[in-house]
N, C-alpha and C positions, 0 to 999 in steps of 0.2 A: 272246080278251081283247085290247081295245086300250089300250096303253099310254099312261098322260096326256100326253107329250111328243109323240106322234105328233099329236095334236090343236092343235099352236102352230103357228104361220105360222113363227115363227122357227126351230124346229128345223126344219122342213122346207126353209126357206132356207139354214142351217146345214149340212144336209147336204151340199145343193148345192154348197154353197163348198167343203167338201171333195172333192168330185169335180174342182172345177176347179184347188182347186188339186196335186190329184194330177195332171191334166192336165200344168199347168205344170213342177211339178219334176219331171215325168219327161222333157223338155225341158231342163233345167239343162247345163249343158257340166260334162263329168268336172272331180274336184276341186272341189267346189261340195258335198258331200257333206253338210256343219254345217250350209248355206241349206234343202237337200233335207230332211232330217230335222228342223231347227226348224220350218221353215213345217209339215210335215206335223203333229210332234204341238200346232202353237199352233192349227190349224184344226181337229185331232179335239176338242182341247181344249175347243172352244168348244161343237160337237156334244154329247161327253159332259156341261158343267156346266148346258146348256139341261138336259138330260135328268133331271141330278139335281136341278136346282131343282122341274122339275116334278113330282115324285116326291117331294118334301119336304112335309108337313103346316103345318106351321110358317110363318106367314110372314116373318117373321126368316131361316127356315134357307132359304127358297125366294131371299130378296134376294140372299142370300150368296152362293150358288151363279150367279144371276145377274150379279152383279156377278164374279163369278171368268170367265165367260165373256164381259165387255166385256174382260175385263184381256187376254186371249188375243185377243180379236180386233182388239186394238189394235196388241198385239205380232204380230201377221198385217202389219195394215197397214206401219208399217214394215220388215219383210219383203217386202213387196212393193215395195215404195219401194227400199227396196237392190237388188231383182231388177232395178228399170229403170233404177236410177243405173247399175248395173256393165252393161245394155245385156244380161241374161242370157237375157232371155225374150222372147218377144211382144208388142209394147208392146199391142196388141188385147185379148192374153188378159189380162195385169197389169189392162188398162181395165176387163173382165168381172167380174175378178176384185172388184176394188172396188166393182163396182156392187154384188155381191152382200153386201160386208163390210157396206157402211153401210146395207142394209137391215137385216141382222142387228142390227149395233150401234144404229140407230130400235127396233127390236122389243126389243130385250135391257134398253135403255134405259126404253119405257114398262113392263117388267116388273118391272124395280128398281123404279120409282117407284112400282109399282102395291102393293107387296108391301113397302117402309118400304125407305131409303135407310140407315138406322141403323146 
């Protein structure tokens, strides 16, 4: 059985961004511990609410879910923004990093719209 999520461009970019940014904060200089653990769960975050929108019947309950997963990858983004203010990470991998958010955040985005903004 394949799951309806695995079928979206954006869970599959979703993922991705989680891998990189596991990458990243396991790079973070000790003490940094609150950046490590926010960034990780705002990027699963985003993974898991693809997943439950797609798994929702409803398209009300599919937006919702959609949009709860723009809200984390927003909250990624500045996240990541602090990582390069404070100079913590790889300014390269931060750059990765975001190429892959605002793919997310384009796909997460026509899926709200697709499914009521409401």
């Amino acid at each position: 059985m394949e799951f309806p999520y695995a079928k979206l461009d954006a869970y599959r970019i979703a993922a991705s961004f989680v891998v990189t940014v596991d990458a990243i904060t396991s790079t973070l200089p000790r003490g940094r511990g609150y950046l490590v653990a926010q960034l990780r769960r705002a990027a699963t975050s985003i993974q898991s609410n693809i997943a439950e929108g797609a798994g929702e019947f409803s398209a009300a309950d599919k937006a919702r879910f959609y949009r709860m997963a723009l809200r984390s990858a927003t909250e990624c983004g500045s996240l990541l923004h602090t990582c390069a203010q404070l100079k913590l990470a790889d300014a390269q991998a931060i750059e990765e990093a975001n190429e892959l958010l605002d793919r997310v955040v384009a796909m997460t985005t026509r899926l709200v719209l697709r499914f009521g903004s409401g």
